[in-house]
C-alpha positions as a printed Julia matrix, in Angstrom:
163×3 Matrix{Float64}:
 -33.42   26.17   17.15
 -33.24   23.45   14.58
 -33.55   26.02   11.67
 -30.22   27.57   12.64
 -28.23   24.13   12.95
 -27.99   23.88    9.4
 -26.9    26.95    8.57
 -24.03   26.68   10.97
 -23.09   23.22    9.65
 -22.6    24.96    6.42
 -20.64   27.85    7.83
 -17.81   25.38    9.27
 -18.1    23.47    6.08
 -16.97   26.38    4.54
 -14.01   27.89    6.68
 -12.8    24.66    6.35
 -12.51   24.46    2.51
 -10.94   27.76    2.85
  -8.61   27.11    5.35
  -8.11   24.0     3.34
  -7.14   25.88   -0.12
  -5.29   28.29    1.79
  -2.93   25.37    3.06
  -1.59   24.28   -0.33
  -3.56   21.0    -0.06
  -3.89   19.61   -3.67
  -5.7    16.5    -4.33
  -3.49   13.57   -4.9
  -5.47   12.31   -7.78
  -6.27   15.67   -9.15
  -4.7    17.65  -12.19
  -1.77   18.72  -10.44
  -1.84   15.79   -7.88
   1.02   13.53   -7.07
  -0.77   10.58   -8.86
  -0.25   12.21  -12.27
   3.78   12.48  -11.67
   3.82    8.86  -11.23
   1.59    6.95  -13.56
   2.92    5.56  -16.38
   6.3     6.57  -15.1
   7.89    3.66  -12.36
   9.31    0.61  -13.41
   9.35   -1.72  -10.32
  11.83   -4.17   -9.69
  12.1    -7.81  -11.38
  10.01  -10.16   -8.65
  11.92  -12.91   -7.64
   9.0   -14.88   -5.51
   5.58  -14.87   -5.71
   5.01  -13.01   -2.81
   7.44  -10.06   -4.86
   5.28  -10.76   -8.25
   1.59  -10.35   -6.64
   3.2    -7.15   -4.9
   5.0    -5.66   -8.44
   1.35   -6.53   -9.77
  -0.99   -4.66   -7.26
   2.04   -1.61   -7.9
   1.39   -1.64  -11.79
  -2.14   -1.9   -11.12
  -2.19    1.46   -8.94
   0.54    3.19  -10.61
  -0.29    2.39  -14.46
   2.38   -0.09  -16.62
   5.88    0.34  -16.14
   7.67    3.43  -17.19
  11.33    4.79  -17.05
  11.26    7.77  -14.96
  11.65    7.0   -11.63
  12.96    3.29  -10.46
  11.28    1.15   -7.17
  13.44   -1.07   -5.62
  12.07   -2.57   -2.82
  12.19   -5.87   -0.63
   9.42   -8.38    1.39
   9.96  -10.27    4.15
   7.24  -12.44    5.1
   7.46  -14.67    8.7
   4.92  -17.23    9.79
   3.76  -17.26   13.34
   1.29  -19.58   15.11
  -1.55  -18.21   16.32
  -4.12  -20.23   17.56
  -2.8   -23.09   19.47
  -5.39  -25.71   21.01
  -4.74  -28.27   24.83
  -3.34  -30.79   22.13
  -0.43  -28.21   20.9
  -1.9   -28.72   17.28
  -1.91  -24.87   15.9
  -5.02  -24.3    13.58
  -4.8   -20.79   12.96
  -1.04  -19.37   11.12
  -0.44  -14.94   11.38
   1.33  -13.96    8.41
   3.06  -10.71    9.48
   5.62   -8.78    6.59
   7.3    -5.64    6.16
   8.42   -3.87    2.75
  10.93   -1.99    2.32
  11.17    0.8    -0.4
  13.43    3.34   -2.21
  11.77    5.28   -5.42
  14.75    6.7    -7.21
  15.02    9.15   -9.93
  16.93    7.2   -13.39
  18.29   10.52  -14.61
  19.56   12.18  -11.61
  19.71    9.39   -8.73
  17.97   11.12   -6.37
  15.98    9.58   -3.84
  12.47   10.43   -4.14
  11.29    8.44   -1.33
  12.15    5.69    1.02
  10.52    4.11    3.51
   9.5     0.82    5.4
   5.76   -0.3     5.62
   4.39   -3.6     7.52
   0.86   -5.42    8.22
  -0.13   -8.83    8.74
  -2.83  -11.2     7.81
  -3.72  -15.27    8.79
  -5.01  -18.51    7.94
  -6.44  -21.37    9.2
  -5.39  -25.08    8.9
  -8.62  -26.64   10.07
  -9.39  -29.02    6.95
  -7.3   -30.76    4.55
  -3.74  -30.03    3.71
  -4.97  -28.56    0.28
  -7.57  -25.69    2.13
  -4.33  -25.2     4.31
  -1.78  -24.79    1.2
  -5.08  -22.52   -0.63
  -5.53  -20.55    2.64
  -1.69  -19.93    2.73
  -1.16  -18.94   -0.76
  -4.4   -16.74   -0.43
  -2.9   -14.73    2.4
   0.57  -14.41    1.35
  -1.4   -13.01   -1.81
  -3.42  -10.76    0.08
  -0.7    -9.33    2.04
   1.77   -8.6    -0.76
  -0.99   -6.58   -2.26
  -1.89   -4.73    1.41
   1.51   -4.21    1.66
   2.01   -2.38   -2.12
  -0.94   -0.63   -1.42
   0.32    1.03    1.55
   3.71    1.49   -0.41
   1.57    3.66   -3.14
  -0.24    5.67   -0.13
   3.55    6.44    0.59
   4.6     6.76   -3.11
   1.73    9.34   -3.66
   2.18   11.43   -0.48
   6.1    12.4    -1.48
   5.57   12.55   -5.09
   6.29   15.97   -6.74
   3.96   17.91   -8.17
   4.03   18.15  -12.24
């Protein structure tokens, strides 16, 4: 009985690469992927905060530097909300929760590549001095401008054409 398990593991494996190639799936970051259509070829927005420049950094980072064929506008909002409150009503533990909104444009034609809106959230805590606090702050608004471009790219990648 075992000796047969593996050799229908192997069978599924295979009807479902073929059903897979059969599909039109391509790779994303293979030769004819979405990922080669973009790199080297969006030019994001100026940042205007912090929060925008960590998120136009983690976008260059994934998507190569900046080029001029297709143009990212986009826009953060960040809100603060306590989280962890204790009997005194002192709150020791902040949720940073944001949402970005995107539009990839084509500069020749003006055509909308693809739009979108993505969100997450991250926190902090404020047990310690005021300077862990302000560190633990700046760390997460860091950390979720670049969760937040990442899921931007997942988006960027899934509607990009194919070369």
């Amino acid at each position: 009985m075992w000796s047969r398990e593996p050799s229908r593991r192997r069978a599924l494996a295979a009807v479902a690469v073929l059903l897979l190639g059969a599909c039109g799936f391509t790779p994303v970051y293979g030769p004819q992927g979405g990922a080669s259509a973009l790199f080297g070829q969006v030019r994001a927005a100026d940042p205007r905060t912090q929060d925008d420049f960590a998120f136009m950094q983690r976008i260059q980072d994934r998507l190569g530097p900046e080029g001029s064929r297709y143009e990212l506008s986009y826009r953060l909002t960040l809100a603060v909300a306590p989280q962890a409150i204790t009997q005194e009503q002192v709150t020791t533990r902040y949720s940073l929760n944001g949402t970005a909104s995107f539009r990839l444009v084509e500069a020749a034609s003006g055509a909308v590549v693809a739009q979108g809106r993505v969100s997450n959230f991250t926190s902090y805590s404020t047990v310690g001095t005021t300077i862990s606090t302000t560190a633990g702050e700046r760390d997460a608004r860091q950390r979720l401008a670049t969760m937040l471009a990442d899921q931007v790219v997942t988006r960027l990648l899934a509607a990009a054409p194919t070369p």
